[in-house]
N, C-alpha and C positions, 0 to 999 in steps of 0.2 A: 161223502158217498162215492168216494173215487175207487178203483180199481175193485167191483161190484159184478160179480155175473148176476147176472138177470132171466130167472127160468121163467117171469112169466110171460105171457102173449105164446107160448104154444097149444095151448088148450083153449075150448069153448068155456068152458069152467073158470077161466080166469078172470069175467067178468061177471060172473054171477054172484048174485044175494043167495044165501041159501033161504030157504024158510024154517027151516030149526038148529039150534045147535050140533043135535048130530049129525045131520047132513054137514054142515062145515067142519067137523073134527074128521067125521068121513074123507071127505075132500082134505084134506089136510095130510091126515094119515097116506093118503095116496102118494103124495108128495117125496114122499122120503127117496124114492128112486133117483127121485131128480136133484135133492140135496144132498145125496150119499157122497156120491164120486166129487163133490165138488168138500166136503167136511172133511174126507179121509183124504182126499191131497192137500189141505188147509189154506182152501181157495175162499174168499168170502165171498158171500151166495146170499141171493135176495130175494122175493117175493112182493108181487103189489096188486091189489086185488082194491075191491068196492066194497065189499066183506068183512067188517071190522071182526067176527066171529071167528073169519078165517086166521087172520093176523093174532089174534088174543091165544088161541090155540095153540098155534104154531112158537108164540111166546112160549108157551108152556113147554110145550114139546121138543125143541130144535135141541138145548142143554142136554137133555137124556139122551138126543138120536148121538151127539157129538162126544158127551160122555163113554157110551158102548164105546167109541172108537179109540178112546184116550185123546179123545181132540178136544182142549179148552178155547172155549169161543165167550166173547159178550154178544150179547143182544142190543141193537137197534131199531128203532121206530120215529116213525117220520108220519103225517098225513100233507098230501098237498090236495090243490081240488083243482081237476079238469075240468073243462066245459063244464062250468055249474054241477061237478060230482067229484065226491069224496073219496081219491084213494088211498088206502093205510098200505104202509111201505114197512119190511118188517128184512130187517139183513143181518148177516153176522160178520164180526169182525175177530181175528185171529189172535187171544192172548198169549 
């Protein structure tokens, strides 16, 4: 996980559970701003939330947003646990 930006801890939302799927696809969707500029200069870019809805989503999604751009990316995922809580780590890396 070396040479990784890291968008999240700007938000209140980054350590939220949501309580249904669409609120985290929501949250999610929001996101793109923040992984745009980092996809179209082919910077790898990461997200880590409490969220596993958020991350499974974002799975989904990140290929397409980096597709639109002609940017080929893999996907990663990691879970480590802080203070007794689980956060799912979801990054891309530059093929």
């Amino acid at each position: 996980m070396e040479n990784i930006v890291w968008i999240s801890g700007s938000y209140k939302e980054d350590n939220r559970i949501f309580n249904s799927k669409i609120q985290a696809e929501e949250w999610a969707d929001a996101l793109l701003p923040d992984f745009g500029p980092y996809l179209i200069s082919k910077i790898n870019v990461g997200y880590a939330t409490p969220d596993e809805k958020v991350i499974k989503y974002l799975e989904s999604i990140l290929p397409k947003w980096a597709s639109y751009n002609n940017v080929k990316i893999s996907i990663h995922r990691d879970i480590t646990t802080i203070d007794g809580q689980e956060i799912y780590k979801i990054w891309t890396q530059q093929v």
